[in-house]
C-alpha positions as CSV (number, residue, x, y, z in Angstrom):
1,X,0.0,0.0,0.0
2,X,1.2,3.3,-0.8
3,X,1.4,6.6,2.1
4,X,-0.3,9.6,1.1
5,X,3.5,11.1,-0.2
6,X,3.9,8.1,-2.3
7,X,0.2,8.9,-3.9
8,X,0.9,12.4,-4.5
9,X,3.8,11.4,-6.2
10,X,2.1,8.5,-7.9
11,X,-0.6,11.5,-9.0
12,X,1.7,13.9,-10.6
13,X,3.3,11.2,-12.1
14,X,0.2,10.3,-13.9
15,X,-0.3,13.9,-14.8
16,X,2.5,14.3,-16.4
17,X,2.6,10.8,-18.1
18,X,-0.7,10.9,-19.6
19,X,-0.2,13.2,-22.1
20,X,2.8,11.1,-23.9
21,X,2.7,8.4,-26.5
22,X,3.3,5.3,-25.4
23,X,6.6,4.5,-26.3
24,X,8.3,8.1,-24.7
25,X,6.0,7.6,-21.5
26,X,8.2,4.2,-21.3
27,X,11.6,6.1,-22.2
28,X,10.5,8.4,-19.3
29,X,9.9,6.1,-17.1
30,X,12.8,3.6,-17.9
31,X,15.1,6.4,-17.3
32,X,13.6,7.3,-13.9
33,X,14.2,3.2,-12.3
34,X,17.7,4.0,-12.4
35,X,17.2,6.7,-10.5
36,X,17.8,6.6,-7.1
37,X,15.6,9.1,-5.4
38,X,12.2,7.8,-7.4
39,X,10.4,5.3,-5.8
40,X,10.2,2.1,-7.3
41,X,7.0,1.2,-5.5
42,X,5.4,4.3,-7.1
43,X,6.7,3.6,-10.8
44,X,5.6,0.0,-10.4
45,X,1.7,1.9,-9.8
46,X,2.6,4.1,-12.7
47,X,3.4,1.2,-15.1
48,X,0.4,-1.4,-14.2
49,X,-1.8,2.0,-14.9
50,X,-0.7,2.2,-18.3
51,X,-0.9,-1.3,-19.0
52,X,-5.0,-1.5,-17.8
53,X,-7.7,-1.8,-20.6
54,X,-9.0,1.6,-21.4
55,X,-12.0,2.8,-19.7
56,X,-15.7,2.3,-21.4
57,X,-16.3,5.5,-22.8
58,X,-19.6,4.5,-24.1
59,X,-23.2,6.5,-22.2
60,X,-25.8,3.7,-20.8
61,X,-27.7,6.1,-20.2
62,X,-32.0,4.4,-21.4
63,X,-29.9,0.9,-21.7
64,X,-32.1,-1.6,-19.8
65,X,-30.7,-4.0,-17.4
66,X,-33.4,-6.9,-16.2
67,X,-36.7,-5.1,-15.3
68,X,-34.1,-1.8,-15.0
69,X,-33.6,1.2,-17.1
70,X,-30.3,3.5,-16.5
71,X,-31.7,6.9,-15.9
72,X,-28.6,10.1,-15.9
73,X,-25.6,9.6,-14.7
74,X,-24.7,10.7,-11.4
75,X,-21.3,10.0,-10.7
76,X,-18.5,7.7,-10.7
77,X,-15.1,6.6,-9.3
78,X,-13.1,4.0,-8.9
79,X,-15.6,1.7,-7.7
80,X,-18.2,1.5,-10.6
81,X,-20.7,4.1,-12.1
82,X,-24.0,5.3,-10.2
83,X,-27.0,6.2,-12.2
């Protein structure tokens, strides 16, 4: 588990990452693993991020589920989606 400075870090590395294709985002972060004052606990986060499937970024919204129909969104994290 990582402390709340390791998540920060984690965060901003993610930040900054993001933006990058995928084959300088793995320069960037090769090159900081031989780094000594970088974490390797929070580049290990950073790399099993960018290897996860992408996000559904399809809208359910009116898509029926059993006797169910998905009304608005209302919010979501990293648990699931609430309609």
């Amino acid at each position: 588990m990582l402390s709340e400075s390791q998540w920060d870090r984690y965060s901003a590395l993610l930040k900054r990452l993001k933006g990058l294709p995928a084959d300088q985002r793995e320069d960037v972060l090769r090159s900081m693993r031989v780094k000594p004052e970088e974490d390797p606990s929070v580049l290990r986060y950073v790399s099993v991020y960018f290897r996860l499937p992408p996000e559904p970024d399809r809208c359910r919204t009116g898509e029926r589920i059993g006797q169910f129909t998905l009304g608005a969104q209302l919010g979501s994290g990293g648990m699931g989606v609430v309609y």
